[in-house]
C-alpha positions in Angstrom: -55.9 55.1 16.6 -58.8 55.8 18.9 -62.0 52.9 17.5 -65.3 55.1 18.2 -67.3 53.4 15.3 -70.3 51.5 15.8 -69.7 48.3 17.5 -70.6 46.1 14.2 -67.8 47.8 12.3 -64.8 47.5 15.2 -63.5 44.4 14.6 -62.6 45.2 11.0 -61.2 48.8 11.7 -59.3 47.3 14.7 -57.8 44.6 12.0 -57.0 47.4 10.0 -55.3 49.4 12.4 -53.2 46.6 13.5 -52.3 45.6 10.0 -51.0 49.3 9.6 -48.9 48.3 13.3 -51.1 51.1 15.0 -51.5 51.3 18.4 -55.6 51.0 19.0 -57.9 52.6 21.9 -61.0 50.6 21.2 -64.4 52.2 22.8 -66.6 49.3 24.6 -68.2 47.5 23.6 -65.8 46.2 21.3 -67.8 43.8 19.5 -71.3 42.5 19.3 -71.3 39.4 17.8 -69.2 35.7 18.2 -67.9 36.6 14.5 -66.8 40.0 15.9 -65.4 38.6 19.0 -63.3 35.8 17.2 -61.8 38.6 15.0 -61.0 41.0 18.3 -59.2 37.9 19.8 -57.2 36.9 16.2 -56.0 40.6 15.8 -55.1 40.8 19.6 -52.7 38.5 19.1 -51.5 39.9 15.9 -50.9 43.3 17.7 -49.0 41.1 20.5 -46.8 39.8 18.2 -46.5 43.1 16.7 -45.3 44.7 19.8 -48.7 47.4 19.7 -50.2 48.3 22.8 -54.6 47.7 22.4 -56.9 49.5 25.3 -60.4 49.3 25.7 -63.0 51.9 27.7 -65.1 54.9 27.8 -64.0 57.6 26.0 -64.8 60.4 28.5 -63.1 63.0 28.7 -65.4 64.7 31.4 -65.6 62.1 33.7 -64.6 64.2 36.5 -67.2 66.1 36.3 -69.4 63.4 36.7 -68.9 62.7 40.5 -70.5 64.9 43.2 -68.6 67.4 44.5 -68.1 66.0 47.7 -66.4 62.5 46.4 -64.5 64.2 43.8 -60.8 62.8 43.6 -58.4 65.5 42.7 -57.8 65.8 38.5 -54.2 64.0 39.8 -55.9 61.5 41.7 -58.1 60.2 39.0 -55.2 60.3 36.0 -53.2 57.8 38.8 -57.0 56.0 39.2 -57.2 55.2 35.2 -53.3 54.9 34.6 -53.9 52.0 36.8 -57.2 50.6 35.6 -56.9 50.3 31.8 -57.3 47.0 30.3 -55.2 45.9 27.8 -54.6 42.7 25.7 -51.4 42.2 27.1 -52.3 41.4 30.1 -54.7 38.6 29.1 
């Protein structure tokens, strides 16, 4: 489930998802509030024990086109770049 609401609202849909035992991409920021923050942590956990992979980023699908053309990795080069860079719960 890919969480692009509004940041006051992803904390609930995130419970939500995870309750369902759906795997979550949540868009940053992922909460805005101590409230919201608490519930991200509580339901982390609750996808841990669930076995349900959480990720957290940009959704941009463009980003390549974003860099100059003269620093520009190869379309392989930055799949290997955010394969390696995603954050995850899990690894908490």
């Amino acid at each position: 489930v890919i969480i692009a609401t509004p940041p006051v609202f992803r904390p609930v849909h995130f419970q939500y998802a995870t309750e369902k035992g759906k795997h979550s991409f949540l868009e940053k920021p992922i909460c805005v509030d101590p409230v919201g923050y608490r519930t991200i942590m509580a339901t982390a956990k609750q996808a841990e024990a669930k076995n349900l992979r959480v990720i957290t980023g940009t959704q941009r699908q463009a980003i390549y086109m974003m860099v100059p053309v003269s620093t520009r990795k190869t379309k392989q080069e930055w799949e290997e770049f955010l394969t390696k860079n995603r954050f995850s719960f899990h690894n908490c």
